[in-house]
Backbone as a ProteinNet text record, in pm:
[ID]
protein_1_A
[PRIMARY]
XXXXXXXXXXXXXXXXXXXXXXXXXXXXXXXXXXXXXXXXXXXXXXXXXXXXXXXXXXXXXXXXXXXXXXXXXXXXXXXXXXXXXXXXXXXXXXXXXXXXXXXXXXXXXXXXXXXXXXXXXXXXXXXXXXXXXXXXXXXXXXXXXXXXXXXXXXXXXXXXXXXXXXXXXXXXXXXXXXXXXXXXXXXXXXXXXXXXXXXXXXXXXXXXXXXXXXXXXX
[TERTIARY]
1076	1157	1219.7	1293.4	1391.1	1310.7	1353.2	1214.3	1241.1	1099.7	1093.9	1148.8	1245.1	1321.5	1312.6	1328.6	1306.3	1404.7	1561.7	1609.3	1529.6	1437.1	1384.9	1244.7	1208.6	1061.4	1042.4	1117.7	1101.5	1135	1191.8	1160.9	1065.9	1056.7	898.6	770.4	771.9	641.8	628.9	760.4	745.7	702.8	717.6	707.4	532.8	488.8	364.8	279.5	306.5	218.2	60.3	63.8	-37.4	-115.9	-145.6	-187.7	-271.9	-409	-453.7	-547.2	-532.3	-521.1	-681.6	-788.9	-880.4	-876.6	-813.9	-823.5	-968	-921.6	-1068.4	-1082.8	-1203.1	-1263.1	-1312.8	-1296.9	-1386.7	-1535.9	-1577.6	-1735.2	-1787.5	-1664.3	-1705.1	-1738.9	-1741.8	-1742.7	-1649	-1500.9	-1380.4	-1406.8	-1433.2	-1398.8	-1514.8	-1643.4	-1722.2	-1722.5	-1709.3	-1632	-1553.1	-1449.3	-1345	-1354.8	-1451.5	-1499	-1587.2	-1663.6	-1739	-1679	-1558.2	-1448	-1418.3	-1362.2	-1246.2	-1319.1	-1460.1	-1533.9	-1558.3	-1580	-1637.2	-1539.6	-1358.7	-1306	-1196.4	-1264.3	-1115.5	-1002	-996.8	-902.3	-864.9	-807.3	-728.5	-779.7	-771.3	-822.2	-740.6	-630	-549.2	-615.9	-655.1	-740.3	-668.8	-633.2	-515.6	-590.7	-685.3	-760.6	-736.8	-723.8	-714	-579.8	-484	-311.5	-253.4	-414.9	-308.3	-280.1	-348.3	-339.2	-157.5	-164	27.9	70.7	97.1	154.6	196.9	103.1	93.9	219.3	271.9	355.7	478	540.5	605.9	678.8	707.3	790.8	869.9	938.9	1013.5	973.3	995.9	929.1	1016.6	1101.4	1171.6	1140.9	1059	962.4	834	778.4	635.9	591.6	679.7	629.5	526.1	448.2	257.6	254.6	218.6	164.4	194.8	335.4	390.3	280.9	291.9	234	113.1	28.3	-84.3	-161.3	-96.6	-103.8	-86.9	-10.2	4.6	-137.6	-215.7	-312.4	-427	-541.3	-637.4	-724.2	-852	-976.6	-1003.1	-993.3	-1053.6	-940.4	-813	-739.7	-683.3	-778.7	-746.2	-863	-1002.5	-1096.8	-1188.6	-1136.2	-1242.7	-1188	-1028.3	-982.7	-877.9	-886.7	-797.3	-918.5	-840.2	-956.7	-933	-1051.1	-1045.4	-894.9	-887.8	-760.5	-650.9	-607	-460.9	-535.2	-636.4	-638.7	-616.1	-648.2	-632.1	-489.7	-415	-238.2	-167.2	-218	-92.1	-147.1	-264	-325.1	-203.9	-158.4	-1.1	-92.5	-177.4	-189.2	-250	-288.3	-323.8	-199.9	-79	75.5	146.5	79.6	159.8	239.9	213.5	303.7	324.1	435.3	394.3	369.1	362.1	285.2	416.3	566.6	658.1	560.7	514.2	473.3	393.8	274	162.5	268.3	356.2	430.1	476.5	571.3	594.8	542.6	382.9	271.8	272.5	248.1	219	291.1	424.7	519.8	536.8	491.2	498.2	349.8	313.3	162.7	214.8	150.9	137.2	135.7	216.3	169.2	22.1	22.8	-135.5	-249.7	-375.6	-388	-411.5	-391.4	-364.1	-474.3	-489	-476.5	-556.2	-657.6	-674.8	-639.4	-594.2	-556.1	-664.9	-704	-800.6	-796.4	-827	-789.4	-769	-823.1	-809.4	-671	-565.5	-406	-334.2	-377.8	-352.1	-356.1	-239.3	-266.3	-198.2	-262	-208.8	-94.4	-47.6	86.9	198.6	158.6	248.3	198.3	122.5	73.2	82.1	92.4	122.9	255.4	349.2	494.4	477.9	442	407.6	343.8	268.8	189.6	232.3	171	259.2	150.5	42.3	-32.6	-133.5	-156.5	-259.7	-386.9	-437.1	-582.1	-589.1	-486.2	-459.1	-482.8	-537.6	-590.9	-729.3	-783.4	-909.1	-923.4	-959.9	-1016.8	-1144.3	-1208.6	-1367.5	-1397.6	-1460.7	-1481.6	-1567.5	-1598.2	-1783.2	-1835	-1951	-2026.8	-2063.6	-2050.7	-2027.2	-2180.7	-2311.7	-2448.1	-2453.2	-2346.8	-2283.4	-2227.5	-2135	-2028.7	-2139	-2210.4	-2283.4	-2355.8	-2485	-2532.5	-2506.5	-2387.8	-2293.1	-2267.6	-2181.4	-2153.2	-2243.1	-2364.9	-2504	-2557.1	-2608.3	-2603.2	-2568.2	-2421.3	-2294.3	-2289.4	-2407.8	-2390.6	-2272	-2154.2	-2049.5	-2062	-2163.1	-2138.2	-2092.9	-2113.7	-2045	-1975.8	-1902.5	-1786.2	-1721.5	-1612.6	-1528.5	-1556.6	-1610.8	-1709.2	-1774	-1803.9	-1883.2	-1795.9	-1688.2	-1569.7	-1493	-1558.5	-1507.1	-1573.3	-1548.1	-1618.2	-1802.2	-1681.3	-1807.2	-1827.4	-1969.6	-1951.4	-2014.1	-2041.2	-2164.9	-2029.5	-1937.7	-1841.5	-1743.7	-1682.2	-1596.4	-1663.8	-1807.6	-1826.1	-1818.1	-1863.9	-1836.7	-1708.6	-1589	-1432.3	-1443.8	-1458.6	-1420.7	-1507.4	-1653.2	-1650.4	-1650.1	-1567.6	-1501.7	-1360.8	-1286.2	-1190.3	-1189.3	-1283	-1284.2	-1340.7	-1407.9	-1446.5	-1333.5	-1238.3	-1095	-1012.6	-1027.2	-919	-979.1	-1147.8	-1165.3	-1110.1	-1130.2	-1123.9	-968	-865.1	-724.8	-660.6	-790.2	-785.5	-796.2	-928.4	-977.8	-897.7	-785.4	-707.7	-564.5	-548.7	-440	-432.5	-532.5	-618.6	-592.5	-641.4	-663	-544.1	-433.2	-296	-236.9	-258.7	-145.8	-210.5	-314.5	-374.8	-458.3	-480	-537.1	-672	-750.9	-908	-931.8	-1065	-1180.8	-1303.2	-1384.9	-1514.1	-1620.7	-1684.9	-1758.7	-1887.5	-1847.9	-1974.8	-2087.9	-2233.5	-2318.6	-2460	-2574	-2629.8	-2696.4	-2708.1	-2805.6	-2713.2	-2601.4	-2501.9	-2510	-2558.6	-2588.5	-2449.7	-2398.4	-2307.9	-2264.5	-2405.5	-2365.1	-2310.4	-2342.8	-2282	-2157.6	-2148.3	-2023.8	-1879.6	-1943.8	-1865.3	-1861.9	-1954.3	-1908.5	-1807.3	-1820.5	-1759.6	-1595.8	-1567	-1454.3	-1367.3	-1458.3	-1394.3	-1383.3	-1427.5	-1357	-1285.7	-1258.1	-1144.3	-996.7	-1028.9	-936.7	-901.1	-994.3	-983.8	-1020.3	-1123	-1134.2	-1226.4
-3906.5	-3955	-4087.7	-4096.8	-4265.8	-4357.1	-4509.5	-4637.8	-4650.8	-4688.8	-4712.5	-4806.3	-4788.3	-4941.9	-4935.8	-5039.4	-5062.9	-4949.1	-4909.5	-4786.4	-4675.3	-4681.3	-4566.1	-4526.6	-4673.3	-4663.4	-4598.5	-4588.6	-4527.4	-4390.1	-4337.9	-4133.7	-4149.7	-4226.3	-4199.6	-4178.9	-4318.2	-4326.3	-4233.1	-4150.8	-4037.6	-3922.1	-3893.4	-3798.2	-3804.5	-3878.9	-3946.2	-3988.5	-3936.1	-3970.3	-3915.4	-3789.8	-3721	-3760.4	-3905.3	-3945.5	-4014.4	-4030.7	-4138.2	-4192.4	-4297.4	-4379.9	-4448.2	-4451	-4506.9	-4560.2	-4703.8	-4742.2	-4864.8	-4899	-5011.3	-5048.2	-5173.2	-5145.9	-5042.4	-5073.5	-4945.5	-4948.2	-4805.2	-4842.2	-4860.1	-4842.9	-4871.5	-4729.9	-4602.9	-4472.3	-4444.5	-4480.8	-4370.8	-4245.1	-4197.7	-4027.8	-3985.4	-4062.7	-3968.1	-3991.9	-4111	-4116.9	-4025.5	-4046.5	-3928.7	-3779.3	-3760.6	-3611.4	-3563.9	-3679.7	-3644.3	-3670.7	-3763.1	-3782.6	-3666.9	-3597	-3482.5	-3341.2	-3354.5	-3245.7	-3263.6	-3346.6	-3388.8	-3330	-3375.3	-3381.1	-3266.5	-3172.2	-3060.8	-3135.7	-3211.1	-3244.7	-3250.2	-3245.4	-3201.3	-3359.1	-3352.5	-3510.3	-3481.7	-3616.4	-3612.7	-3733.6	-3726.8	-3823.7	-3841.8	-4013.5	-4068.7	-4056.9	-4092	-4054.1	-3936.5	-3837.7	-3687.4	-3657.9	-3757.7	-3732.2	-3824.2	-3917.8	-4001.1	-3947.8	-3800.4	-3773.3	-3689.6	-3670.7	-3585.1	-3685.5	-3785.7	-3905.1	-3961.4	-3989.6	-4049.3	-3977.5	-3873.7	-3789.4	-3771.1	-3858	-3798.6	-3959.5	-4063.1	-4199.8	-4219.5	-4303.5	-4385.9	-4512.9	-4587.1	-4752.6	-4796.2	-4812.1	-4847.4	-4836.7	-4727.2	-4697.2	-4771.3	-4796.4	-4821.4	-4896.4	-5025.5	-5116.5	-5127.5	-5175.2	-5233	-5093	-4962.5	-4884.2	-4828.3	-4823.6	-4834	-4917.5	-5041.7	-5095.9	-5055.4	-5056.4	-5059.3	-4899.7	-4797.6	-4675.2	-4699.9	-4762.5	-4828.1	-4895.3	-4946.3	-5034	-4957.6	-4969.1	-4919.2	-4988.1	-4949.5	-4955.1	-5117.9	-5183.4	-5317.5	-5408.3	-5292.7	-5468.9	-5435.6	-5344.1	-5308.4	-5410.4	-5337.4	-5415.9	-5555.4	-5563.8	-5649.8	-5754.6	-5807.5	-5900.8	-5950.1	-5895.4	-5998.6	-6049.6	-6132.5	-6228.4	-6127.9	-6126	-6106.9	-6041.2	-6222.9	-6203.6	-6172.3	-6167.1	-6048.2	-5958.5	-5898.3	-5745.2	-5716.9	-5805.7	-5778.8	-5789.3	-5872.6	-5937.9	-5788.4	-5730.3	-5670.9	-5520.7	-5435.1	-5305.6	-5251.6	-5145.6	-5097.9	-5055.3	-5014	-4901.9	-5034.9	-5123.2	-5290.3	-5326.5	-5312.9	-5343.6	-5287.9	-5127.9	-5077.2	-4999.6	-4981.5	-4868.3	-4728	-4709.9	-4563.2	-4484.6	-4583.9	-4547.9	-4448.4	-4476.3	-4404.6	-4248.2	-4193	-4064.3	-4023.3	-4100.9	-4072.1	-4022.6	-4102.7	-4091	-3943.9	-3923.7	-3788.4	-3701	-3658	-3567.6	-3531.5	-3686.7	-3628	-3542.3	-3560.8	-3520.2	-3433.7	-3331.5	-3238.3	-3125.9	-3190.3	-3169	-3099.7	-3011.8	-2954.7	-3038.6	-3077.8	-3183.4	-3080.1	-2981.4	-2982.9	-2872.9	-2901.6	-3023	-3165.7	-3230.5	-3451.2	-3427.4	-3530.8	-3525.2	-3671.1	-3700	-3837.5	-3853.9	-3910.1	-3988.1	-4103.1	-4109.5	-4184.4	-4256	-4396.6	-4421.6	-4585	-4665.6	-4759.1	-4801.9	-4682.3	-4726.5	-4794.1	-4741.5	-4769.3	-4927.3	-4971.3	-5123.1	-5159.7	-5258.1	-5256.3	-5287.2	-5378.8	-5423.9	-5291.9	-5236.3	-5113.1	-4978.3	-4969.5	-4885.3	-4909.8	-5023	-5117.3	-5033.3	-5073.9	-4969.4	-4876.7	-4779.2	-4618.8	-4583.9	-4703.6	-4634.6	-4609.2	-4557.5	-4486	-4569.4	-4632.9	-4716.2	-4770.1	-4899.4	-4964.6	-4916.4	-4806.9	-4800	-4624.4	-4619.1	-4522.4	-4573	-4682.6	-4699.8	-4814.9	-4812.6	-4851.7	-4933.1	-5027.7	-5054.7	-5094.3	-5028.4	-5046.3	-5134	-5201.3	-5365.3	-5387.4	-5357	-5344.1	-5472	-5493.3	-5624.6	-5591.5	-5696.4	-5674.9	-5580.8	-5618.8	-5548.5	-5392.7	-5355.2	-5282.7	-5189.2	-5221.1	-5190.1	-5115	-5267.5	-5244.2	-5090.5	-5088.4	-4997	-4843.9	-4834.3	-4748	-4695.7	-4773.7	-4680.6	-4654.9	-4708.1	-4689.2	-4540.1	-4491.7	-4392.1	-4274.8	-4309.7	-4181	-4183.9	-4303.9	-4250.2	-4294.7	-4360.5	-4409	-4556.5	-4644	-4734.9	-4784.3	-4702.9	-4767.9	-4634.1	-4579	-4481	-4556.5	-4674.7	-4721	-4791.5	-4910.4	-4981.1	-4917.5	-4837.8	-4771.9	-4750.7	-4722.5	-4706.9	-4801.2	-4900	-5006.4	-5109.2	-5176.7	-5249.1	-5325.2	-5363.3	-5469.4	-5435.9	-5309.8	-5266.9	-5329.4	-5460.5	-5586.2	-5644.5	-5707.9	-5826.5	-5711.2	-5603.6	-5511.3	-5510.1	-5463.7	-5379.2	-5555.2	-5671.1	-5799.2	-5870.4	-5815.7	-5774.5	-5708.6	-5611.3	-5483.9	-5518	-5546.7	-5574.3	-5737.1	-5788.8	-5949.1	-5966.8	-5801.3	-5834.3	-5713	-5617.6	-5565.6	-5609.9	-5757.6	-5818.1	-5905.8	-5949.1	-6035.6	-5936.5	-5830.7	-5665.6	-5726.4	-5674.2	-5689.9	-5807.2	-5905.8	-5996.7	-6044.3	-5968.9	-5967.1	-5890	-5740.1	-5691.9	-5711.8	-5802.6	-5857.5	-5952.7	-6040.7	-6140.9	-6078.1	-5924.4	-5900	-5804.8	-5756	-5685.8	-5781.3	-5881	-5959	-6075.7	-6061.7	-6117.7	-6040.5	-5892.7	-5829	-5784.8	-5805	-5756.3	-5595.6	-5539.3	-5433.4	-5464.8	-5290	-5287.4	-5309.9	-5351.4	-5343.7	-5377.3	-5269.7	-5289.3	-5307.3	-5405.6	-5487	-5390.4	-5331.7	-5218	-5329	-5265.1	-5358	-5278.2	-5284.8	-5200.8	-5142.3	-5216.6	-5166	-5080	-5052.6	-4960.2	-4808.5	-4718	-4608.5	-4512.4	-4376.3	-4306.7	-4266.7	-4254.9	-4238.3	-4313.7	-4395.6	-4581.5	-4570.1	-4563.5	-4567.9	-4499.8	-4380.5	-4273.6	-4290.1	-4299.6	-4323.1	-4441	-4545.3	-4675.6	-4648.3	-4549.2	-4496	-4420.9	-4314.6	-4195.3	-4337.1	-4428.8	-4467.5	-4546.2	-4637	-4656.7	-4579	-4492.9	-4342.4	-4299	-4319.3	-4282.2	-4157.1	-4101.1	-3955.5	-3880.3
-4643.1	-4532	-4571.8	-4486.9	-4503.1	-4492.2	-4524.5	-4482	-4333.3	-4289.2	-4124	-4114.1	-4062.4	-3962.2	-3814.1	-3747	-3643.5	-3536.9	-3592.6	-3531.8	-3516	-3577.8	-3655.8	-3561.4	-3529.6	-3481.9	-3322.8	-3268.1	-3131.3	-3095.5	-3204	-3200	-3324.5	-3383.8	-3472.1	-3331.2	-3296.1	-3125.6	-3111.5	-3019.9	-2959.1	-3029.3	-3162.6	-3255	-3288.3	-3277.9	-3335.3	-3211.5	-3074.2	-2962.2	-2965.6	-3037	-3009.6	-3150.3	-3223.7	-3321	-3306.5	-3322.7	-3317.6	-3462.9	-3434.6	-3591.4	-3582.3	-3740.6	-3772.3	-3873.9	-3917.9	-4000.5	-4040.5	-4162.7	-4164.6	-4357.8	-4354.6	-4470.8	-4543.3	-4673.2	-4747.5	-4711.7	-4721.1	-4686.2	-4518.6	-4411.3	-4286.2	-4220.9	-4295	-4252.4	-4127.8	-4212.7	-4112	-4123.2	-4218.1	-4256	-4169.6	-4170.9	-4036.3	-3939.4	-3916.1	-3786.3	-3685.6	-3795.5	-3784.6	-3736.5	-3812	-3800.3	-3670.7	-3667.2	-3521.4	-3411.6	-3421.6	-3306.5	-3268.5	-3370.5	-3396	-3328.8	-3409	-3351.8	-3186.8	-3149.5	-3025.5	-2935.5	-2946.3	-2833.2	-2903.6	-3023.8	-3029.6	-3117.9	-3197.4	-3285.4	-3417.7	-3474.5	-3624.8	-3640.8	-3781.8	-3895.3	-4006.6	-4039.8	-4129.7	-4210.3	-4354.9	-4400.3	-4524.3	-4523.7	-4612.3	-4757.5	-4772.1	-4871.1	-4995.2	-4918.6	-4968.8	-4985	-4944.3	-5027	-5069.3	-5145.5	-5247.6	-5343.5	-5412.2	-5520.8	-5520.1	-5415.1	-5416	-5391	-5334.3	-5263.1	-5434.5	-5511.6	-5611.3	-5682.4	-5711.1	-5747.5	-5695.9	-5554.9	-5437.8	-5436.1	-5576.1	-5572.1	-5695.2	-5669.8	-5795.2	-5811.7	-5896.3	-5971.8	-5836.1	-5784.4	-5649	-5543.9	-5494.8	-5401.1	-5402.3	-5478.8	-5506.2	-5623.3	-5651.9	-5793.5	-5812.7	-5717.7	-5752.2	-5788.2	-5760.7	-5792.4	-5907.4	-5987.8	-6090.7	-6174.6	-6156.1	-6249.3	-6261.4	-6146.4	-6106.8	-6230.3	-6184.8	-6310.3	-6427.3	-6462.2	-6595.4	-6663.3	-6564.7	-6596.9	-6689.6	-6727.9	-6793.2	-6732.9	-6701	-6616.1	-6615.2	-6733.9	-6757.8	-6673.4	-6714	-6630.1	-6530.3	-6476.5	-6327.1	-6225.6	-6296	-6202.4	-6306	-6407.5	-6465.2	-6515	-6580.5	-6644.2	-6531.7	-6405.4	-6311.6	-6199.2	-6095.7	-6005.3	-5845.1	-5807.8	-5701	-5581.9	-5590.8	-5549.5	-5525.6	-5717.1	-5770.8	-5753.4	-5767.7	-5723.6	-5570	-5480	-5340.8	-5319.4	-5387.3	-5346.1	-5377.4	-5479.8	-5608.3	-5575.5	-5527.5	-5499.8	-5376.1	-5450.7	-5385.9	-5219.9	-5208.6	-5039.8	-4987.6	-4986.1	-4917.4	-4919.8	-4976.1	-4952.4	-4915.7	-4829.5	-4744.5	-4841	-4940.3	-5021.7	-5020.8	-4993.5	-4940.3	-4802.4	-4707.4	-4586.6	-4558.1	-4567.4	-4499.6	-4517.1	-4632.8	-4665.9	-4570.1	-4519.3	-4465.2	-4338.2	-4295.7	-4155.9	-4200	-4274.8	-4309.4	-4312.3	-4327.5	-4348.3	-4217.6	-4134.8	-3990	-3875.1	-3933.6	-3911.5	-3894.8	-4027.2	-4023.3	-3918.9	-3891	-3867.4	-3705.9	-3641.2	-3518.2	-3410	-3286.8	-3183.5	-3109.1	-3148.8	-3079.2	-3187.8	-3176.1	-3103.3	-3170.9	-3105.2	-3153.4	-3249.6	-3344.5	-3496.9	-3493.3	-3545.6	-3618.6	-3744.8	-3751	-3890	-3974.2	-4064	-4110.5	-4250.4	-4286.6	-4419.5	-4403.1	-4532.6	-4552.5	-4524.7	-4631.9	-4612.4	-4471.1	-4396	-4235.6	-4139.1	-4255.6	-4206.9	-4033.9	-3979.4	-3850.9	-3846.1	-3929.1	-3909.8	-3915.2	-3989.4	-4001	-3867.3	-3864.6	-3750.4	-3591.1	-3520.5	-3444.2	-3386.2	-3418.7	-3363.9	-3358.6	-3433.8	-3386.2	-3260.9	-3219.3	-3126.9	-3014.9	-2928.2	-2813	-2664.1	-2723.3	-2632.2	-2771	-2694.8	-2821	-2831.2	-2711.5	-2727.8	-2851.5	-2866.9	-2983.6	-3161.8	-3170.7	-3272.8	-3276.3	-3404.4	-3367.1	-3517	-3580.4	-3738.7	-3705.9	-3810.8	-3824.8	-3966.4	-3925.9	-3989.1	-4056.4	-4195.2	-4205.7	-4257.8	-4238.3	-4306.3	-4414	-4485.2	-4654.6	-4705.5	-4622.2	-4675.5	-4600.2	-4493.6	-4493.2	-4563.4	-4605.2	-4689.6	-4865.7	-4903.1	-5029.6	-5008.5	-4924	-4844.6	-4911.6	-4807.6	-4797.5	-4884	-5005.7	-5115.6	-5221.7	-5170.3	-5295	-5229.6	-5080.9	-5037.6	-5049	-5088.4	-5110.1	-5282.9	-5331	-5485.4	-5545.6	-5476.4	-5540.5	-5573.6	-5551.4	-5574.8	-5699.5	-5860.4	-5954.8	-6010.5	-5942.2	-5978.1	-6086.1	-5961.1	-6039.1	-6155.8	-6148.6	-6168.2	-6300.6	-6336.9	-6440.2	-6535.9	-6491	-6574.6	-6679.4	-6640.4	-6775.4	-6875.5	-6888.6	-7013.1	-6983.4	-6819.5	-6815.6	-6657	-6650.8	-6479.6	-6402.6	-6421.1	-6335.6	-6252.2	-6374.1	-6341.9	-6221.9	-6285.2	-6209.2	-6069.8	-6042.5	-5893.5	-5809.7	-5892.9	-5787.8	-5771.2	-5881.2	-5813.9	-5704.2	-5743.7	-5616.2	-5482.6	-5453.6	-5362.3	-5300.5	-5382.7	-5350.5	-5304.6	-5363.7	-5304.9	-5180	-5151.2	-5038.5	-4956.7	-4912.6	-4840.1	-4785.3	-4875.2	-4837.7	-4763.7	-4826.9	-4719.2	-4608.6	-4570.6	-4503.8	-4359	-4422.5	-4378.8	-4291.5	-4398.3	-4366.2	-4225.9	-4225.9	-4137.4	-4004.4	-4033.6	-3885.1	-3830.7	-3885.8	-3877.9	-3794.4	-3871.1	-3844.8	-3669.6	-3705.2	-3551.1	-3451.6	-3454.8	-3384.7	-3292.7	-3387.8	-3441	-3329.5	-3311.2	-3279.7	-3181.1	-3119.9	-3012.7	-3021.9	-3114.7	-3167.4	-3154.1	-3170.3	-3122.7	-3264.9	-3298.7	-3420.6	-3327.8	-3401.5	-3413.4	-3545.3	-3559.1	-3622.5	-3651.5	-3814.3	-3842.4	-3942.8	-3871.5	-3939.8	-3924.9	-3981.1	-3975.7	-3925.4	-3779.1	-3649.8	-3601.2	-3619.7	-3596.9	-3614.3	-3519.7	-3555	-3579.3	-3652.7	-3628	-3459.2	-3413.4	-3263.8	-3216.4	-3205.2	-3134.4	-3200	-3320.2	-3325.8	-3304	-3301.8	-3246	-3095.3	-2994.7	-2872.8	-2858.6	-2880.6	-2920.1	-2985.9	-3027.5	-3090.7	-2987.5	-2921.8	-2887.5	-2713.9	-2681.9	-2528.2	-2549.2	-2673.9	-2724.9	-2667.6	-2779	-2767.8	-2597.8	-2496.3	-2398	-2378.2	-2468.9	-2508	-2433.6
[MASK]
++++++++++++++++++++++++++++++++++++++++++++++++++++++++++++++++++++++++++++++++++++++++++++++++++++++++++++++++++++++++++++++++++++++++++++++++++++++++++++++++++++++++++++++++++++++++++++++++++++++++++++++++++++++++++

């Protein structure tokens, strides 16, 4: 599709009413979230996650520079020979790269029945105009022993991390600069008048799923 401009954004709304959006930190469990939302109240789950790999295929160096480069990179000087920081500034889907696509997917997607959408990519600033009421999106926020937790559980904690030279220094990149996402998130939530809820570990899936779905109004 074309880039979202502001002409653009108010038959997007309408096109996109029956959407509702879970974005968040890595590690805050959108995707189950998601799922027990979805199951609960009858709804489709579109999970950004699962089309970066076509998404990745679907630009030009004009569309999507950080990510250009970013592919270009090799494991070490992706997560291990830059700081924190440039990895948080310069990581193309934390810069909104691409999102026009995600809009496009949904697009194509059935208005019934309504659809969650789920995925780190899902920054508020960009999600914010689409919406058709604010209680249609939600970011889930995790605390960093949280977050650690989490991906030791699911066995991913040194996926990436394992992958390069030095996987001590890499996984305290990665979760140094997904604590700053984090952190950006809660700033920007907050900025624009958007929901987050604060995942931590007395936090059960239930709790959090109820906590989600009256959000939603569901």
């Amino acid at each position: 599709m074309g880039e979202i401009t502001e002409s653009t954004v108010p038959a997007l709304r309408a096109r996109l009413r029956h959407v509702y959006w879970i974005g968040g930190g890595s590690g805050a469990g959108k995707s189950v979230i998601a799922r027990r939302v979805a199951g609960r109240h009858g709804l489709g789950v579109y999970a950004t996650d699962d089309a970066i790999a076509g998404h990745g295929g679907r630009f030009t160096h004009n569309d999507a520079p950080l990510l250009s480069r970013f592919t270009a990179m090799d494991m070490d000087e992706r997560w291990v020979n830059r700081s924190p920081e440039t990895m948080l500034e310069s990581f193309p889907w934390f810069q909104g790269e691409l999102f026009g696509l995600i809009v496009e997917d949904l697009l194509r997607l059935a208005a019934e029945p309504a659809v969650i959408a789920e995925g780190f990519r899902l920054l508020p600033r960009l999600v914010k105009p689409l919406l058709a009421a604010p209680g249609q999106a939600v970011w889930l926020l995790p605390a960093p022993g949280f977050r650690r937790a989490a991906f030791a559980s699911r066995g991913s904690l040194w996926t990436i991390a394992g992958k390069t030279s030095d996987p001590e220094r890499a996984l305290r990149n990665l979760l140094a600069r997904d604590h700053m996402f984090t952190g950006l998130l809660r700033e920007e939530t907050t900025r624009l008048g958007l929901s987050a809820i604060e995942v931590d570990t007395p936090m059960t899936e239930a709790d959090l799923t109820e906590r989600v779905s009256e959000i939603f109004g569901l």
